[in-house]
N, C-alpha and C positions, 0 to 999 in steps of 0.2 A: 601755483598753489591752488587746490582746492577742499575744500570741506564737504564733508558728508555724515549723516545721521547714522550712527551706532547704535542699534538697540538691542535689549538684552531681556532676555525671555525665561520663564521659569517651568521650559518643558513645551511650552506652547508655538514657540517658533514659527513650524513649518506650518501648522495651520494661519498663522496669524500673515505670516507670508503669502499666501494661496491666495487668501482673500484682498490683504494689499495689491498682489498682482493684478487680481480682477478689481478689485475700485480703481485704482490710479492709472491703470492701462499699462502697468511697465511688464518686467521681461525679466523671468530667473535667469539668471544666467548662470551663476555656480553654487553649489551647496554641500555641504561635506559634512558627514555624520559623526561623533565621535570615533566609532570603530571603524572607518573609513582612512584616518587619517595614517601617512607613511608609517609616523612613529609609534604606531600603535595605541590602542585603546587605553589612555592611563585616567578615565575616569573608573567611578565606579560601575558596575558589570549593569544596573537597571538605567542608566543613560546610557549606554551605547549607541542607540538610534535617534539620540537626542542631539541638535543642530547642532554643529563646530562652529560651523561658517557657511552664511549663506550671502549673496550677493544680489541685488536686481537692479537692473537700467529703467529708471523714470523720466521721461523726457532725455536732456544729458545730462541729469545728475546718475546717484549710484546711493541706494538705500541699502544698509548692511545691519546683519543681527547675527545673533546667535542665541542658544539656551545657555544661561551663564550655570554650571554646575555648585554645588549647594557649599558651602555658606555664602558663595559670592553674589548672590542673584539680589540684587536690591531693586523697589520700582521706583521708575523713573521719575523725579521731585526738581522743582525749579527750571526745565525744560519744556519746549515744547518743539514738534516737527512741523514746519511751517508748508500749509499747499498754496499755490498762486495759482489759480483758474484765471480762465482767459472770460467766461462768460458767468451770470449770474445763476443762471439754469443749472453748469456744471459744477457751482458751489454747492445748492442746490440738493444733486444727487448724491455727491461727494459725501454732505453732511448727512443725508439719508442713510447712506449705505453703512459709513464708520461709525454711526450711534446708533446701531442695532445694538442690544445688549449693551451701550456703554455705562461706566460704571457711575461717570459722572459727565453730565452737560452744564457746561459754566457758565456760557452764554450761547443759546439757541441762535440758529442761522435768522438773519435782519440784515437789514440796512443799517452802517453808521456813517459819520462824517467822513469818514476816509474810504470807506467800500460802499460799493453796491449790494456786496454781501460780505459778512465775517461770523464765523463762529468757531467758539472753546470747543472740545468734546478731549475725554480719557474714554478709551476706547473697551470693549470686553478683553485687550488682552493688557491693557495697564497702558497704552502708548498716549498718551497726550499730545493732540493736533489739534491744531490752530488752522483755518481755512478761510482766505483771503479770495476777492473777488473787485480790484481796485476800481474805484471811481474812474471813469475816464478822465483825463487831465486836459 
């Protein structure tokens, strides 16, 4: 079994993806447009180039989104997408990069009892990440 983060986008997607890519270091690997898909386009005609499904490889996990078309699209609330960095430095960056424009920082990158580094951030495109940086044990 495994689990993996679904996130849902309100048009913003593929951008929100790019830049994922480039902070986290992972890897698109598929993505598929509304009017791409076999069964044809059954959104409306100004989403057609709005994400179906996209895919990327992060370390071995698998980040997934898409633009959820309208009335479906809700932001994300009671979740968060969790980072584990290996170094303090890389929380660090991490938390630099992903609170450009964010909407809200809950708790700024520190030190607490359990990390070396932790920090809240909602990001500019609504994603709520949480960034861990564990205490050595």
């Amino acid at each position: 079994m495994r689990l993996n983060a679904y996130l849902n986008f309100d048009g913003q997607c593929e951008e929100a993806f790019n830049v994922y890519e480039r902070v986290l270091g992972g890897k698109i690997d598929f993505m598929v447009r509304y009017d791409e898909m076999p069964e044809g386009n059954m959104s409306a005609p100004e989403l057609a180039k709005n994400i179906m499904h996209i895919s990327m490889k992060v370390g071995d996990t698998i980040l997934m989104g898409s633009d959820a078309p309208p009335p479906y699209f809700q932001k994300a609330q009671g979740i968060s997408v969790n980072i584990n960095t290996d170094t303090p430095e890389e929380a660090e960056r991490v938390f630099a990069e992903l609170s450009e424009g964010a909407t809200s920082i809950m708790m700024p990158i520190g030190e607490t009892s359990w990390a070396a580094r932790f920090a809240m951030l909602v990001d500019r495109y609504g994603t709520p990440w949480m960034i861990n940086c564990p205490k050595p044990m």
